[in-house]
C-alpha atoms as one frame of an Amber mdcrd trajectory, in Angstrom:
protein
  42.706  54.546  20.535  42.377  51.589  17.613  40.516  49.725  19.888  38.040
  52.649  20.767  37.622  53.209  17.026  36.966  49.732  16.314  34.744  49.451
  19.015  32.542  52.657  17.693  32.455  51.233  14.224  31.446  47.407  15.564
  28.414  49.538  17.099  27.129  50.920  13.433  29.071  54.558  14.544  29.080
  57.192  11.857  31.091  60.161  10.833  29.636  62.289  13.651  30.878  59.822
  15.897  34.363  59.518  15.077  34.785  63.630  15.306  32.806  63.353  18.552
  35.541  60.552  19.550  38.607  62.168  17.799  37.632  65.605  19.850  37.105
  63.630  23.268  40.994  62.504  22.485  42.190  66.167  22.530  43.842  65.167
  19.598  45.426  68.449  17.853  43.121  68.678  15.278  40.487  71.429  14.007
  37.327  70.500  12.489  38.372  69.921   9.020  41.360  67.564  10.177  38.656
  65.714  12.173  36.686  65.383   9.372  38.856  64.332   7.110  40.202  61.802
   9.413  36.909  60.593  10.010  36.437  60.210   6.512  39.736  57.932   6.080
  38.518  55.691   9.052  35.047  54.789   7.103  37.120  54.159   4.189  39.793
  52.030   5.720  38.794  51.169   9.075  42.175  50.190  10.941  43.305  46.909
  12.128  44.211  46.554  16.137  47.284  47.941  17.116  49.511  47.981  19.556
  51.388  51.327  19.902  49.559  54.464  21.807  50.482  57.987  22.200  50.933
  58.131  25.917  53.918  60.390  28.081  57.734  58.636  27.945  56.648  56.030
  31.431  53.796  54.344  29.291  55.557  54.558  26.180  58.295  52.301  27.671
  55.432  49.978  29.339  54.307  49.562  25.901  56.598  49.250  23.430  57.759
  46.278  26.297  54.175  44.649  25.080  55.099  44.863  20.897  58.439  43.434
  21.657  56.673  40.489  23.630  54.309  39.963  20.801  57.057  39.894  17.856
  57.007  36.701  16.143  53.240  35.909  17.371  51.827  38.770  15.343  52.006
  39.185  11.608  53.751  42.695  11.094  55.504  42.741  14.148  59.050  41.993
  13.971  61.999  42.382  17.078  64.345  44.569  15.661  65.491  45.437  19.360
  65.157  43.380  22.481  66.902  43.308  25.884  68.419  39.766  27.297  66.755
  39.904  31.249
């Protein structure tokens, strides 16, 4: 979803875009929420993550990929990691 919203901003997108985007999510949200989200995104566009909101499988799949990453990434820190 960071990526998509960095991707829309990269591309001059406005307010109306980010509700349009925030509504194509499904996120749980009415319009004010998606407004006011929208709003917070101009203000403080958000750095790439790495975390999505996905069902348990692709949770697992990954959280896998942040663990990978810690030490790489500034921010991202192992506090958890199984020996294969």
């Amino acid at each position: 979803m960071t990526r998509g919203i960095r991707n829309l901003l990269a591309n001059e997108g406005n307010k109306d875009d980010l509700i349009a985007f925030i509504f194509e999510r499904n996120l749980p949200v009415d319009e004010i929420e998606a407004s006011n989200i929208a709003d917070e995104i101009l203000i403080n566009p958000p750095v790439q993550g790495f975390l999505t909101i996905s069902n348990a499988l692709q949770w697992r799949l990954q959280y896998a990929r942040v663990i990978e990453r810690a030490g790489q990434e500034d921010g991202i820190i192992a506090v958890y990691k199984i020996n294969p």
